[in-house]
PyMOL CGO cylinders between C-alpha atoms (Angstrom):
from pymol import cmd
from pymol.cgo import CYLINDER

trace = [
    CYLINDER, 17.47, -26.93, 308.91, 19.19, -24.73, 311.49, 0.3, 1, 1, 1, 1, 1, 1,
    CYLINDER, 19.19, -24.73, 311.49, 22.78, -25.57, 310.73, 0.3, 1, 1, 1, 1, 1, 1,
    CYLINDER, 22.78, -25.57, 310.73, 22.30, -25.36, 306.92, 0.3, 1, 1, 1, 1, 1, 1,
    CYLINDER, 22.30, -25.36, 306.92, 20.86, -21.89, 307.90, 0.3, 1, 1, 1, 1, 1, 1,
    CYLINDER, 20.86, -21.89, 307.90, 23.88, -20.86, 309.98, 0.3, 1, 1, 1, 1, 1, 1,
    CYLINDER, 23.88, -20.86, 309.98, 26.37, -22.18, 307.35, 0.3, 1, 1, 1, 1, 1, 1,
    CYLINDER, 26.37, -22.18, 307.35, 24.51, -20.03, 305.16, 0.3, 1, 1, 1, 1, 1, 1,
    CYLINDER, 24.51, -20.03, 305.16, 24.85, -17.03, 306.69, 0.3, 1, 1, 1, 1, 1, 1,
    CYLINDER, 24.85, -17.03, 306.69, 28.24, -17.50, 307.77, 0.3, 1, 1, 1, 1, 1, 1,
    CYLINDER, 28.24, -17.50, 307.77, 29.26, -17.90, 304.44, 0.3, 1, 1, 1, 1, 1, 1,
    CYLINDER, 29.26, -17.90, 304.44, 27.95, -14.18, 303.95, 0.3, 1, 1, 1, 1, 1, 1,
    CYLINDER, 27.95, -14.18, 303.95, 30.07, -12.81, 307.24, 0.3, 1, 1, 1, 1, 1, 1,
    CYLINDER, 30.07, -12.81, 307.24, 27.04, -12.11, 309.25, 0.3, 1, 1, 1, 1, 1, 1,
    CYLINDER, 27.04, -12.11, 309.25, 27.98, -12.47, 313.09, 0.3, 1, 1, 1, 1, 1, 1,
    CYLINDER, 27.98, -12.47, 313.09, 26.23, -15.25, 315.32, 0.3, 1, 1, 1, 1, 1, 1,
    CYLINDER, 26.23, -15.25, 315.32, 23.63, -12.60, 316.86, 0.3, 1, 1, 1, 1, 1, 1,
    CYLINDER, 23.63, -12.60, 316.86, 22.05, -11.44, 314.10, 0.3, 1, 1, 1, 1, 1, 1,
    CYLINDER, 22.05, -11.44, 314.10, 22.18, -14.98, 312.27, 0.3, 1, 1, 1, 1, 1, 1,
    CYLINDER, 22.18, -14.98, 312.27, 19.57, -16.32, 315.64, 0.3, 1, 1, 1, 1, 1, 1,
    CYLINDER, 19.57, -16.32, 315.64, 17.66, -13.09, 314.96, 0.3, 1, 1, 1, 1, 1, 1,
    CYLINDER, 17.66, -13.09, 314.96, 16.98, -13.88, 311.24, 0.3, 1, 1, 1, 1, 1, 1,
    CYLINDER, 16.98, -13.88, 311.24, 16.30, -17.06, 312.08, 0.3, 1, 1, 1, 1, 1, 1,
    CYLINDER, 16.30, -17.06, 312.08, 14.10, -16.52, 315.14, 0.3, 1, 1, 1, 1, 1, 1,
    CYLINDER, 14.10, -16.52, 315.14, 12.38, -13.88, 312.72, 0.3, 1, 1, 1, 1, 1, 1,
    CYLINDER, 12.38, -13.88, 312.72, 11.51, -16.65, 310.12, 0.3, 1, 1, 1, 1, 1, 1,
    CYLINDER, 11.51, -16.65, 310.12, 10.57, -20.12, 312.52, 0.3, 1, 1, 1, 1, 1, 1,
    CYLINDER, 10.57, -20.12, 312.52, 7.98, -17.41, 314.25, 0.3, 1, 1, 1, 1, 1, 1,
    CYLINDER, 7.98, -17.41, 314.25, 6.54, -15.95, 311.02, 0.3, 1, 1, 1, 1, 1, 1,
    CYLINDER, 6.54, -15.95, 311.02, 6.19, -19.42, 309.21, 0.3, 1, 1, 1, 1, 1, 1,
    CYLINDER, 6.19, -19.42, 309.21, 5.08, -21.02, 312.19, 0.3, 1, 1, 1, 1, 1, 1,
    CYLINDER, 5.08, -21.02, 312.19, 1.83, -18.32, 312.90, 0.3, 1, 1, 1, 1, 1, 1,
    CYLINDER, 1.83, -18.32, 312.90, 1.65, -18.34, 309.21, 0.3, 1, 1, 1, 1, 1, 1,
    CYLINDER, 1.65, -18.34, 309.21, 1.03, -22.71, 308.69, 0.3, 1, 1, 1, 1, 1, 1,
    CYLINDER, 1.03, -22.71, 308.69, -1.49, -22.13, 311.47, 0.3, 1, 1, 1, 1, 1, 1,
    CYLINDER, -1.49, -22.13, 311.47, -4.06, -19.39, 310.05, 0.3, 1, 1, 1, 1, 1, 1,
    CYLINDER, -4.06, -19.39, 310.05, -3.08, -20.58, 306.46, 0.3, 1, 1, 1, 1, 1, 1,
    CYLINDER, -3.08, -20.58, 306.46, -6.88, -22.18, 306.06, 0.3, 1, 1, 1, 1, 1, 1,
    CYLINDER, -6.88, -22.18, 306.06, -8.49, -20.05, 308.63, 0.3, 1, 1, 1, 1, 1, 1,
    CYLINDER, -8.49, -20.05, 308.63, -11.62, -18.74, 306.49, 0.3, 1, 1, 1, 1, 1, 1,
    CYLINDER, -11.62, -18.74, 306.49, -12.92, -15.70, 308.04, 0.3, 1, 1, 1, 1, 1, 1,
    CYLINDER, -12.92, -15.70, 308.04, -16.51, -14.88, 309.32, 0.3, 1, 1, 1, 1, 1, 1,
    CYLINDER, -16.51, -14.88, 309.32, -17.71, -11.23, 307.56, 0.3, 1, 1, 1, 1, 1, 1,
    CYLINDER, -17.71, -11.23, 307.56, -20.29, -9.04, 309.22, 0.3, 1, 1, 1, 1, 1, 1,
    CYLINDER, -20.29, -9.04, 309.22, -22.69, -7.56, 306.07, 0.3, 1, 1, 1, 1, 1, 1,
    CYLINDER, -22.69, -7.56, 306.07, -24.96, -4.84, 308.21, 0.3, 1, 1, 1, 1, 1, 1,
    CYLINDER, -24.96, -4.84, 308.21, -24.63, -1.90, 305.89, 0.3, 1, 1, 1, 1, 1, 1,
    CYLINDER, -24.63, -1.90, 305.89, -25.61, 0.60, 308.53, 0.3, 1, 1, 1, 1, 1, 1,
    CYLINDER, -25.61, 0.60, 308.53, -22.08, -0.54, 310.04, 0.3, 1, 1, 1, 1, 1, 1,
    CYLINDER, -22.08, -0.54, 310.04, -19.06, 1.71, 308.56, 0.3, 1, 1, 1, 1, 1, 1,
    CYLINDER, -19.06, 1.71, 308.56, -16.60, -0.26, 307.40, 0.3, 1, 1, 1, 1, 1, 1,
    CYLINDER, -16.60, -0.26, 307.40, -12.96, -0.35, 308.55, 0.3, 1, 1, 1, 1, 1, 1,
    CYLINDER, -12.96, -0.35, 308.55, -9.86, -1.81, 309.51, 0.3, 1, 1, 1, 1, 1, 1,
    CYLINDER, -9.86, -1.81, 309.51, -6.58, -2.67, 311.49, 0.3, 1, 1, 1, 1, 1, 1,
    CYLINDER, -6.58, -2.67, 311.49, -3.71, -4.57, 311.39, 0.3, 1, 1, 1, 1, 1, 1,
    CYLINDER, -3.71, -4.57, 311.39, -2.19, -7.05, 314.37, 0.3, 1, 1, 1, 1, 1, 1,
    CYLINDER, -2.19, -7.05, 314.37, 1.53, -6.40, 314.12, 0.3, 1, 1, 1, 1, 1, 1,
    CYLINDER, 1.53, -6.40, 314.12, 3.54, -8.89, 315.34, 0.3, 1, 1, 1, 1, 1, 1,
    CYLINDER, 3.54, -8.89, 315.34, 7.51, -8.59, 314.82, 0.3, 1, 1, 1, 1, 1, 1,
    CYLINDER, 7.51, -8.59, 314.82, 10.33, -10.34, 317.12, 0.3, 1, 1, 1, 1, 1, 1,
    CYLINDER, 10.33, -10.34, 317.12, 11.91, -8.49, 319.84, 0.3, 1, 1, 1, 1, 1, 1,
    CYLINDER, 11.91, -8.49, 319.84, 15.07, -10.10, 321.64, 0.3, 1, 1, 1, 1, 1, 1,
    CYLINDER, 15.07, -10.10, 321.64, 13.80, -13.70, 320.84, 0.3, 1, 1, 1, 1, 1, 1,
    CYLINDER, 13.80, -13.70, 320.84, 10.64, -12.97, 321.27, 0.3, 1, 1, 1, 1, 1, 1,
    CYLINDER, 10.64, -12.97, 321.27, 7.48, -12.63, 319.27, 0.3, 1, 1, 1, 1, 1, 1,
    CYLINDER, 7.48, -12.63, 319.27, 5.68, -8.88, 320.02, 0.3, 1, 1, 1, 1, 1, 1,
    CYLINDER, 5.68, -8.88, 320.02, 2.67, -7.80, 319.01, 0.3, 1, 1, 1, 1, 1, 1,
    CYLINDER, 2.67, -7.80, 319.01, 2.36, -3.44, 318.47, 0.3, 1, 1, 1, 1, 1, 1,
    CYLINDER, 2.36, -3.44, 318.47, -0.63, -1.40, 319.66, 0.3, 1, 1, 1, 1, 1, 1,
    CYLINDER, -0.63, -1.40, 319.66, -0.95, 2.17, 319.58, 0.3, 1, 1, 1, 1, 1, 1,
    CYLINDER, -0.95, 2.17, 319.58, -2.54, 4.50, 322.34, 0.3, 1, 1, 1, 1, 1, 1,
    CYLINDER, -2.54, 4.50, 322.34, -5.36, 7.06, 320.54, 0.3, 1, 1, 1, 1, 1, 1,
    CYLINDER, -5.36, 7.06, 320.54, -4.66, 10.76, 321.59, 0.3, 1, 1, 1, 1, 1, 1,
    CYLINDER, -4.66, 10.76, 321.59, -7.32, 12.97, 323.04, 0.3, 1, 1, 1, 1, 1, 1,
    CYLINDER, -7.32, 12.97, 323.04, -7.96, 15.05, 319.71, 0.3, 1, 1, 1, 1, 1, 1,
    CYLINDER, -7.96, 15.05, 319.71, -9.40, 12.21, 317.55, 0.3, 1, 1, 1, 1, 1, 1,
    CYLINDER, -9.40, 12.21, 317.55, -13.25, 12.34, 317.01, 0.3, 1, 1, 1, 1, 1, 1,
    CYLINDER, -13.25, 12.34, 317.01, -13.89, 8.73, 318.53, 0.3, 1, 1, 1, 1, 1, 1,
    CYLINDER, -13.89, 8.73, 318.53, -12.06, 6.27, 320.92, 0.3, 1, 1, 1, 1, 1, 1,
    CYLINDER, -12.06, 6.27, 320.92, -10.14, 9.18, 322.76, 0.3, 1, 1, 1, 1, 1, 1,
    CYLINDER, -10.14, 9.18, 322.76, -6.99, 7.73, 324.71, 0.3, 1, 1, 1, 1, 1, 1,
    CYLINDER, -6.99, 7.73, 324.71, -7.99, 4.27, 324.02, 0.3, 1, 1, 1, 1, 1, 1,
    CYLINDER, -7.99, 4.27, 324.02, -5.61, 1.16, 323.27, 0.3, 1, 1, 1, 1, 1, 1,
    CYLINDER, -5.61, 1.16, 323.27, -6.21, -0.38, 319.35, 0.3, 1, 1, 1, 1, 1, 1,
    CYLINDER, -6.21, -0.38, 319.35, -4.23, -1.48, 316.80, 0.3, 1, 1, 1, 1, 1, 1,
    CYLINDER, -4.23, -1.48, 316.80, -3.16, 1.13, 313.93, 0.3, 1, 1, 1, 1, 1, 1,
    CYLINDER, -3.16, 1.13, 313.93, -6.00, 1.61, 311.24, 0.3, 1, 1, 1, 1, 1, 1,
    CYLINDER, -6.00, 1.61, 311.24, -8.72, 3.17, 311.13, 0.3, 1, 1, 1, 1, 1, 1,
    CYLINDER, -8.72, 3.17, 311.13, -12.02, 3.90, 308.44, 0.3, 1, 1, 1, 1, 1, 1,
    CYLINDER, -12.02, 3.90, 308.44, -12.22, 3.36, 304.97, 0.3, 1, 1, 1, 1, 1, 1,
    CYLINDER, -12.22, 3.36, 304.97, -12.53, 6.00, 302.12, 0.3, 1, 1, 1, 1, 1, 1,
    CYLINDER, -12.53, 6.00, 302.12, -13.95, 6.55, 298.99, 0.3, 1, 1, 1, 1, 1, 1,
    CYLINDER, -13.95, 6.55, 298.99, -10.35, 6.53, 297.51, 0.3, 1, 1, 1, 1, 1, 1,
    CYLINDER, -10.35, 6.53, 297.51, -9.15, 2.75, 299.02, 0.3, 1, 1, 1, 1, 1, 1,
    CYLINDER, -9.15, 2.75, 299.02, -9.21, -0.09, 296.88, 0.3, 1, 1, 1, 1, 1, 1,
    CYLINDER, -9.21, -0.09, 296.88, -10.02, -2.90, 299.53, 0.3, 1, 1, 1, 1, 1, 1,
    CYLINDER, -10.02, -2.90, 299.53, -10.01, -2.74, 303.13, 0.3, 1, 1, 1, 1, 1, 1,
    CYLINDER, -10.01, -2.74, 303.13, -6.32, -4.18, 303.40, 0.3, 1, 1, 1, 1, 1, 1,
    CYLINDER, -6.32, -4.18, 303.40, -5.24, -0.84, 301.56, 0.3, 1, 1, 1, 1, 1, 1,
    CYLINDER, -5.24, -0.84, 301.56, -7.36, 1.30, 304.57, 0.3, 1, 1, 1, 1, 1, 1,
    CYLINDER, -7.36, 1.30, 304.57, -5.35, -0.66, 306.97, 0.3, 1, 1, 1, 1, 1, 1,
    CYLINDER, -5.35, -0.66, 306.97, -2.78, -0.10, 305.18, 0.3, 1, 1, 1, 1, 1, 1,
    CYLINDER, -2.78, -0.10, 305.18, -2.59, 3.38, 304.11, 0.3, 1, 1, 1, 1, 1, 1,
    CYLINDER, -2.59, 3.38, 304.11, -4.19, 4.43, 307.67, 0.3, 1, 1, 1, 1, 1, 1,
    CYLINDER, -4.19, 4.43, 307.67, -1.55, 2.61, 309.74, 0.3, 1, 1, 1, 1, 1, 1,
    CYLINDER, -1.55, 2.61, 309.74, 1.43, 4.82, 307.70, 0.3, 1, 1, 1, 1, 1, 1,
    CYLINDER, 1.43, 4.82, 307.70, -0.92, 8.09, 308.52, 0.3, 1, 1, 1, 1, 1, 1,
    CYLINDER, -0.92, 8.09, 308.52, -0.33, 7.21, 312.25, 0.3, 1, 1, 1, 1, 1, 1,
    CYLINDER, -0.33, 7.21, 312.25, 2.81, 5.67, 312.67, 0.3, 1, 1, 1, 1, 1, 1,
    CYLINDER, 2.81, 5.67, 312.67, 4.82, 5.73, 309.53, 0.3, 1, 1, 1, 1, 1, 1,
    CYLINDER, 4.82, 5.73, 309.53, 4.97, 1.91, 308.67, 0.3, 1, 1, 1, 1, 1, 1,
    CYLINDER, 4.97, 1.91, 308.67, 5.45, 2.05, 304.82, 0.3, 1, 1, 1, 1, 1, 1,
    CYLINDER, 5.45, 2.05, 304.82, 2.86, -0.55, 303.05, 0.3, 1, 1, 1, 1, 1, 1,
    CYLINDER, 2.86, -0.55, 303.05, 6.06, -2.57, 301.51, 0.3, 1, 1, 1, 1, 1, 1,
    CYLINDER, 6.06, -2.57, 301.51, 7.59, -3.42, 305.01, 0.3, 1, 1, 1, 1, 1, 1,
    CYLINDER, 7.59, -3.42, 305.01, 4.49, -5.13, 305.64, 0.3, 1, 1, 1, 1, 1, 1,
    CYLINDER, 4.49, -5.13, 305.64, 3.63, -9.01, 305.24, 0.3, 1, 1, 1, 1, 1, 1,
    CYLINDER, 3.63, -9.01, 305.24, 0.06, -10.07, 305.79, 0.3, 1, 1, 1, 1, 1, 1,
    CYLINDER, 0.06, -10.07, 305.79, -0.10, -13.58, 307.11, 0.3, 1, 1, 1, 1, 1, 1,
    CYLINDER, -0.10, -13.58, 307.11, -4.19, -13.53, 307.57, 0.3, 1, 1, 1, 1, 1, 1,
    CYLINDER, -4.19, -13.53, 307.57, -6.90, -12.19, 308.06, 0.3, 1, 1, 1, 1, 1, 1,
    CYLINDER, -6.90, -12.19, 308.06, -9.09, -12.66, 311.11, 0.3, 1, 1, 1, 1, 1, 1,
    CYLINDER, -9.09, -12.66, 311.11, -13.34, -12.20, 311.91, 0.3, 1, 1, 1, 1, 1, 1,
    CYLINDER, -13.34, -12.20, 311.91, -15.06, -9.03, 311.47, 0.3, 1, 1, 1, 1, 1, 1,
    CYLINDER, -15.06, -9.03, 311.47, -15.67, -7.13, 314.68, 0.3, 1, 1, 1, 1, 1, 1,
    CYLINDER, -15.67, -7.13, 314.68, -18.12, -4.63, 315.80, 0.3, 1, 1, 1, 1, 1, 1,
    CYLINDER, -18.12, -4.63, 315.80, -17.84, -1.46, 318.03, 0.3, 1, 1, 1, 1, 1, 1,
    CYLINDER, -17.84, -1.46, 318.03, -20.38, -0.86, 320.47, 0.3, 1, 1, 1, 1, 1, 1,
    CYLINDER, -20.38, -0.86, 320.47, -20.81, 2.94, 320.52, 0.3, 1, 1, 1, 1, 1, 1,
    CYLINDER, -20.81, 2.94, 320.52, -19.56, 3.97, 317.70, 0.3, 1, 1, 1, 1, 1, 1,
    CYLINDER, -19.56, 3.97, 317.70, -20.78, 1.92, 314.56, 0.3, 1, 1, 1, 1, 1, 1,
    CYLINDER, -20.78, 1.92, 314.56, -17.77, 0.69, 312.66, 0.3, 1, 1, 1, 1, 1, 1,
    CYLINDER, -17.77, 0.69, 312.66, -17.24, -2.85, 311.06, 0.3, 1, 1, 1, 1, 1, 1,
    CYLINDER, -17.24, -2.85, 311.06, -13.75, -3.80, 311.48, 0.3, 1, 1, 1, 1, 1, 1,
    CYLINDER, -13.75, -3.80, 311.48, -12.00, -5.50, 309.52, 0.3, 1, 1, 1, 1, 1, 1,
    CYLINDER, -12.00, -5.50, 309.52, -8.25, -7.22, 310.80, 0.3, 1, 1, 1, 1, 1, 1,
    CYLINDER, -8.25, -7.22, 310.80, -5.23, -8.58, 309.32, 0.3, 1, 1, 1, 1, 1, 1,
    CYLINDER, -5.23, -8.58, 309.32, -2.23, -10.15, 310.70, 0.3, 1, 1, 1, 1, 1, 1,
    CYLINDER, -2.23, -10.15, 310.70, 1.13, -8.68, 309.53, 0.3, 1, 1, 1, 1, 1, 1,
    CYLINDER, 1.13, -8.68, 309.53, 4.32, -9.40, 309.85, 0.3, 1, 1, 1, 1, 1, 1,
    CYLINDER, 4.32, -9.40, 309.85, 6.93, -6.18, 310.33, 0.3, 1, 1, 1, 1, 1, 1,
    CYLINDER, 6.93, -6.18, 310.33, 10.49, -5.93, 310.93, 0.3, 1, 1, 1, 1, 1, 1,
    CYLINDER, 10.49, -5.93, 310.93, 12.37, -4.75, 313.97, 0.3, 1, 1, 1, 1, 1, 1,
    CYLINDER, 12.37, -4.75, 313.97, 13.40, -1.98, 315.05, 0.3, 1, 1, 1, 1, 1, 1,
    CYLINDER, 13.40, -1.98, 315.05, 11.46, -0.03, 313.10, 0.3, 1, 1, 1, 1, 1, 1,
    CYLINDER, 11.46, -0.03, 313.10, 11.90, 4.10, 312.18, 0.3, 1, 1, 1, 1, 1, 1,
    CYLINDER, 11.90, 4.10, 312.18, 8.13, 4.89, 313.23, 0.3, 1, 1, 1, 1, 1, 1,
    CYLINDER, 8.13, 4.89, 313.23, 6.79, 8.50, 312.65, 0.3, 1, 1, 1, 1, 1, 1,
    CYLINDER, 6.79, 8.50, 312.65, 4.31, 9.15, 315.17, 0.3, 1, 1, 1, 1, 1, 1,
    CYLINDER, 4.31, 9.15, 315.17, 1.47, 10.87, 314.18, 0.3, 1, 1, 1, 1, 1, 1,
    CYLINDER, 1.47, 10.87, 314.18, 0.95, 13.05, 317.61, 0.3, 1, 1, 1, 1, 1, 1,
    CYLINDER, 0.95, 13.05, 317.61, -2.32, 14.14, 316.67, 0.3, 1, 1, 1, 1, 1, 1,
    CYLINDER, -2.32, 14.14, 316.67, -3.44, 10.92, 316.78, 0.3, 1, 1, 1, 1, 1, 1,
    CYLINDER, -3.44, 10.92, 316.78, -1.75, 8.61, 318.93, 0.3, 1, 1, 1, 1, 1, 1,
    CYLINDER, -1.75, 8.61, 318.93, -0.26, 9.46, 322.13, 0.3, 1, 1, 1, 1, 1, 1,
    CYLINDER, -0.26, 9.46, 322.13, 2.35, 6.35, 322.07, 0.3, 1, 1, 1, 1, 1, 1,
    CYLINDER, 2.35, 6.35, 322.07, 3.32, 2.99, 320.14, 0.3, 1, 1, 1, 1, 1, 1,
    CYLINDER, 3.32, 2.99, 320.14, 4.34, -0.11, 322.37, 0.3, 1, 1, 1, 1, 1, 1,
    CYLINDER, 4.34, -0.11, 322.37, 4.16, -3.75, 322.38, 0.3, 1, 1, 1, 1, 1, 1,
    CYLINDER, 4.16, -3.75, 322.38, 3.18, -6.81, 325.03, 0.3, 1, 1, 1, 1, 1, 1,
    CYLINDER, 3.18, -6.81, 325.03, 4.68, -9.96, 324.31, 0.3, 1, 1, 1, 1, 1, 1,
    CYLINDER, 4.68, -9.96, 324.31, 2.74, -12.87, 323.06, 0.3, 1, 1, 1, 1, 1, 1,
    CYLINDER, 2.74, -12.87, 323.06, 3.67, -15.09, 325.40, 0.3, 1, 1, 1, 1, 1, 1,
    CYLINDER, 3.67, -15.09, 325.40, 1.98, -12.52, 327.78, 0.3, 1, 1, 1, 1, 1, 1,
    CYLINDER, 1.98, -12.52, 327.78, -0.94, -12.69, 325.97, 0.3, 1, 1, 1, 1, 1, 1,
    CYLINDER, -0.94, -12.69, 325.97, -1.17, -16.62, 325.58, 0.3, 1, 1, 1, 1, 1, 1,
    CYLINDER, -1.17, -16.62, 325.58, -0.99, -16.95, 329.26, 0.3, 1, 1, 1, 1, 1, 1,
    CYLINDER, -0.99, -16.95, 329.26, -5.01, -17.77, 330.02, 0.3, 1, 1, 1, 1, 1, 1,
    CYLINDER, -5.01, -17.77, 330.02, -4.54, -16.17, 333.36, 0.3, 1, 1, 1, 1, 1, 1,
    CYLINDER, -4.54, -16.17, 333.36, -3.80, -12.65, 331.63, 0.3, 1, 1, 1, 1, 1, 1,
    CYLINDER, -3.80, -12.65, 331.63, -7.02, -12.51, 330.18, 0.3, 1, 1, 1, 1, 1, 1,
    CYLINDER, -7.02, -12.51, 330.18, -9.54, -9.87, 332.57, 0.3, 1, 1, 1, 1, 1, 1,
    CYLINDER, -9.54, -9.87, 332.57, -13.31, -9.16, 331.87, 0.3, 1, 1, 1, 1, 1, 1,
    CYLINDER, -13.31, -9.16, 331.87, -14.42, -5.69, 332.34, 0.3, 1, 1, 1, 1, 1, 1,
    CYLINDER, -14.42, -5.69, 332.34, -17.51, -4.41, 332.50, 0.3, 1, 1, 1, 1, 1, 1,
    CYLINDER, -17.51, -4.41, 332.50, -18.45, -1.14, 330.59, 0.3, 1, 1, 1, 1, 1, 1,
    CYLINDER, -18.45, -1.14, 330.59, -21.83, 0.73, 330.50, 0.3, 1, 1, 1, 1, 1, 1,
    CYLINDER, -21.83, 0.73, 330.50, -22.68, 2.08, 327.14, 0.3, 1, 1, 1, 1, 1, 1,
    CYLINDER, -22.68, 2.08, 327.14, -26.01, 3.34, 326.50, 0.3, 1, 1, 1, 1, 1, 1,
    CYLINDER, -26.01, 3.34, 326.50, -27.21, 2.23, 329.76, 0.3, 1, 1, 1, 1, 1, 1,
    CYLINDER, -27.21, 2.23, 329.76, -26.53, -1.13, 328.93, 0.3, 1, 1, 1, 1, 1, 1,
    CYLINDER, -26.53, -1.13, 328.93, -24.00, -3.27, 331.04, 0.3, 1, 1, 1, 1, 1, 1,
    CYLINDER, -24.00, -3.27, 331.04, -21.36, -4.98, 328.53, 0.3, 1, 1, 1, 1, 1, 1,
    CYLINDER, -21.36, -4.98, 328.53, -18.90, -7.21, 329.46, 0.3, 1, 1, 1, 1, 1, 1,
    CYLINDER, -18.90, -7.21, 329.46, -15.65, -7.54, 327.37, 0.3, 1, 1, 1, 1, 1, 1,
    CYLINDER, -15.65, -7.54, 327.37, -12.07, -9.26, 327.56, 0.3, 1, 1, 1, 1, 1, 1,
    CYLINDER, -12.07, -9.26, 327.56, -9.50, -7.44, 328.69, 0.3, 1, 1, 1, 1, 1, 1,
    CYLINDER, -9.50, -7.44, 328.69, -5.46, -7.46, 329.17, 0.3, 1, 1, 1, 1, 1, 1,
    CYLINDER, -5.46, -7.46, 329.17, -3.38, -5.19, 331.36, 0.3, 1, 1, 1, 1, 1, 1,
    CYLINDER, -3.38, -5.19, 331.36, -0.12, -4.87, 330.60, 0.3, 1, 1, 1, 1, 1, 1,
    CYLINDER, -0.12, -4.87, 330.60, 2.26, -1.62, 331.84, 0.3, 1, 1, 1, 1, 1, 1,
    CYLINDER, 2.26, -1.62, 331.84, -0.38, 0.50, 332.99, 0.3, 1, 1, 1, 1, 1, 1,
    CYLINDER, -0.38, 0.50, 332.99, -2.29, -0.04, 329.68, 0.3, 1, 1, 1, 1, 1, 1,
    CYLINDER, -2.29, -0.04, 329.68, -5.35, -1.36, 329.45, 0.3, 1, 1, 1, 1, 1, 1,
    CYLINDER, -5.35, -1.36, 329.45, -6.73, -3.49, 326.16, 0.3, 1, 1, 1, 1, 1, 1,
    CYLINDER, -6.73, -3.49, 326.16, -10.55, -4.00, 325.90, 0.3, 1, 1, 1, 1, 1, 1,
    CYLINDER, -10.55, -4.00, 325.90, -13.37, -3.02, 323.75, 0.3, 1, 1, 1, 1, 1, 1,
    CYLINDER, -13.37, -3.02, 323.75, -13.11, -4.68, 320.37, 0.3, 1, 1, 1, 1, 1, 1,
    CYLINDER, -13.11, -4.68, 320.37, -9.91, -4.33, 320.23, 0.3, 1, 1, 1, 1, 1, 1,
    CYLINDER, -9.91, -4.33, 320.23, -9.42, -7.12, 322.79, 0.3, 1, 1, 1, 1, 1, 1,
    CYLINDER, -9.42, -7.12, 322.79, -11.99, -8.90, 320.91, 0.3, 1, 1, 1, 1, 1, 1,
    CYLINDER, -11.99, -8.90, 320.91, -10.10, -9.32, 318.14, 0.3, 1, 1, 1, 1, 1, 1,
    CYLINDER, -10.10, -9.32, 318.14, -6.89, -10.29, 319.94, 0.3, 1, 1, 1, 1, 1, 1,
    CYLINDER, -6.89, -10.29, 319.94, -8.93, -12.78, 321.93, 0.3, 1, 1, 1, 1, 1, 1,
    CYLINDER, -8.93, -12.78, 321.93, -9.83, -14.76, 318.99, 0.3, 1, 1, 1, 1, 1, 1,
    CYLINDER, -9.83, -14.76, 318.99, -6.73, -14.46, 317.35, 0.3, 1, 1, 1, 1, 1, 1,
    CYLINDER, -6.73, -14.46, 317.35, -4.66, -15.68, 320.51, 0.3, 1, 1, 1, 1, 1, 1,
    CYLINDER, -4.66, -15.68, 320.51, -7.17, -18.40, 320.58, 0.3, 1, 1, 1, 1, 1, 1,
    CYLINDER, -7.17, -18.40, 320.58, -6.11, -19.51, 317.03, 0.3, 1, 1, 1, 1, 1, 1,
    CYLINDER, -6.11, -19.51, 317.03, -2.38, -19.68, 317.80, 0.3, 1, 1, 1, 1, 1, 1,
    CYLINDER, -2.38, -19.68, 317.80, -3.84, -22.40, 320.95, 0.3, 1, 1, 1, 1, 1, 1,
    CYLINDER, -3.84, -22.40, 320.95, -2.77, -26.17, 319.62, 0.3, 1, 1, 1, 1, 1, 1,
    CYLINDER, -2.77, -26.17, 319.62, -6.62, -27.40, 320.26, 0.3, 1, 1, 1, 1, 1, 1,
    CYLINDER, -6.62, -27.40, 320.26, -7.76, -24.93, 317.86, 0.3, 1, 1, 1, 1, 1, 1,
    CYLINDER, -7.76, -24.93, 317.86, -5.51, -25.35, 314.83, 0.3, 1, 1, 1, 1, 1, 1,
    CYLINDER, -5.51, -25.35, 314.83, -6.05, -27.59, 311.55, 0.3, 1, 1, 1, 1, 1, 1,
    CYLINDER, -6.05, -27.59, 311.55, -3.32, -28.53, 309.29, 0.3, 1, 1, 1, 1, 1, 1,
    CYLINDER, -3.32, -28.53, 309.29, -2.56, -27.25, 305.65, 0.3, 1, 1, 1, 1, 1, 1,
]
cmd.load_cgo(trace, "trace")
């Protein structure tokens, strides 16, 4: 499959680095692709909830598969200087919660709806404090990407590989108190960021589907 693939682009004059790139970028996609292809997702129907959603970026970075969080400014109403993925509630105007992930991750960082492919779409997750439903997808983006930073709302975009991620021995609890009440939640650390809250929920289960003991077949 690979050498037909390199002939192929050869035959086109693209150089030997970018031909491993392409074809990095396509054996990761597929692959995380075949392995939530049948994953049926569990929906959370409390209508007191407010309903909205993210998207898990992943692209490939220098052979490797990344996955994109942004870091909330101070100035947003909830989640102040927080780590989530882009997204964010939906409005009377969206036709499906895919469209408020999408439309709300170009508000923040400028990644058009077109350069996006969705590969799945994971469990509904619930914030503590705040009362939202969340709905996530997994998208595939390219790399590098021209983001536009929406300052008012996110402080900074970066990325922790996966294979960080994977590694079981990565993976913190941390305690919070919210409402007087002790909660415990998963959490990574990666470059002086910290990932908890449902937004390490959500990773957590969807590094957890990428394990081999958890996968089924097409």
């Amino acid at each position: 499959m690979l050498t037909n693939f390199i002939r192929r682009v050869v035959h086109h004059g693209l150089n030997a680095r970018y031909l491993l790139r392409c074809y990095n970028r396509l054996a990761v996609k597929q692959k995380i692709a075949e392995i939530l292809c049948n994953y049926q997702k569990r929906k959370i129907t409390d209508e007191s909830l407010l309903p909205s959603a993210v998207l898990i970026p992943l692209f490939c970075k220098e052979g490797q598969c990344h996955v994109l969080f942004t870091e909330r400014s101070s100035e947003v109403s909830s989640h102040k200087g927080q780590v989530c993925f882009p997204g964010g509630v939906s409005q009377p105007g969206d036709s499906s919660l895919l469209h408020t992930a999408l439309r709300e991750t170009e508000e923040e960082i400028g990644l058009k709806a077109e350069d996006v492919e969705i590969l799945a779409e994971l469990d509904d997750s619930m914030t503590v404090s705040t009362g939202y439903v969340i709905s996530p997808f997994v998208a595939f983006i390219p790399y590098p990407y021209p983001f536009k930073v929406n300052h008012q709302e996110i402080t900074e975009v970066f990325s922790v590989p996966l294979s960080f991620l994977v590694d079981r021995d990565h993976l913190k609890q941390d305690c919070q108190i919210i409402d007087s009440q002790v909660l415990t939640t998963p959490c990574y650390e990666y470059a002086g960021h910290v990932i908890w809250g449902a937004t390490a929920r959500i990773l957590r289960q969807f590094i957890e589907l990428l394990r081999p003991e958890s996968r089924t077949s097409c």
